[in-house]
N, C-alpha and C positions, 0 to 999 in steps of 0.2 A: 371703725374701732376693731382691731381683731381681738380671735377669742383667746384669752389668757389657759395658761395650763393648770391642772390643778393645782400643782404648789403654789403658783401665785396668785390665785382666787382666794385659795388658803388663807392668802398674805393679805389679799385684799379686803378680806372679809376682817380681819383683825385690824386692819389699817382705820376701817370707816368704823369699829365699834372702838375703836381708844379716840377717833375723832382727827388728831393727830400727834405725835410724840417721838419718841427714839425708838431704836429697836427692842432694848429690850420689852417697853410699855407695848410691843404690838406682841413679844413673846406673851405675855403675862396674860392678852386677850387671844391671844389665839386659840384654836380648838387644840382638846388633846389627841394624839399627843407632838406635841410643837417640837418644831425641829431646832438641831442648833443653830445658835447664837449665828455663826458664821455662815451659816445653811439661808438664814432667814433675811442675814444682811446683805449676802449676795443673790438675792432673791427682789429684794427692795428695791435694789439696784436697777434692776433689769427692771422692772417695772417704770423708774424712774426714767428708762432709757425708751419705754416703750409711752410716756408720755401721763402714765397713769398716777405719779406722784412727783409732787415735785420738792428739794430739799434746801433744808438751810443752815450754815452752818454754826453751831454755837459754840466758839470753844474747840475742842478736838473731836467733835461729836455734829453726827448732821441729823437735823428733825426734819420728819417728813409729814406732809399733807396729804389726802389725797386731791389731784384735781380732776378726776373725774366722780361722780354721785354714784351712790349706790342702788339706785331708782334707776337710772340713764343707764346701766352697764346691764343692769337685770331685763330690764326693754327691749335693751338691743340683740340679748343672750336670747331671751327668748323667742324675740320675731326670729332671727336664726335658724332656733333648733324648730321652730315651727314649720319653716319653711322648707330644712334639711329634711325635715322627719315625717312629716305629717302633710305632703303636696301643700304648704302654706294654707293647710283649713284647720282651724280651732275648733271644728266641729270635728274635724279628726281624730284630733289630738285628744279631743272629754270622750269621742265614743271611744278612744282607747280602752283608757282609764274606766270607762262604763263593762268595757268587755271584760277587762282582768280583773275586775272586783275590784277596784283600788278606789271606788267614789262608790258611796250609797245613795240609792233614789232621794233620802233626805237633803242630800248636799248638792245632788241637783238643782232640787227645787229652791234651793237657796240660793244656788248661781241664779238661776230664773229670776227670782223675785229682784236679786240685785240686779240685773241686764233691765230689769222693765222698769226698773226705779232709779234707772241713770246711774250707781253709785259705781 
């Protein structure tokens, strides 16, 4: 799966919260501030080309799905950039975050407790 740009993560992200619909229903979700009409439809497009949505036509107008999950795309972005970033250790990547202040001892121990309790 490659990695999308951010325009169309953008796109993607407004795609999987309307679920699926036409374009303007993914403008209306999308974050602000949303690009044009025509910015976002050939945006769709190229997604659709890259496998990530697929459409149908009703009328003069094509509705899109996504087919791929918003779980499965976040997974594989992430193993990724873990592996780009952080020599593939997740133990890298939290002492990051531990070094620049951006996670408190609190929320550590909250990763902890979740890791030891399976969830």
């Amino acid at each position: 799966m490659e990695k999308l740009s951010q325009q169309e993560e953008a796109a993607m992200i407004a795609i999987w919260k309307a679920g699926k619909g036409f374009v303007k229903d993914f403008l209306e979700a999308h974050a602000a501030p949303a690009p044009p009409y025509t910015t976002l439809a050939s945006t769709i497009k190229n997604l659709e080309k890259k496998g990530f949505v697929e459409s149908r036509k009703v009328g003069n107008v094509y509705e899109y799905s996504p087919l791929i999950e918003e779980q499965l795309y976040k997974q594989k972005f992430m193993n990724n950039f873990v592996k780009d970033y952080f020599a593939d250790s997740y133990k890298e990547l939290v002492s990051f975050f531990a070094k620049e202040k951006k996670i408190s001892p609190d929320e550590l121990k909250e990763i902890i407790n979740m890791i030891e309790k399976g969830k």
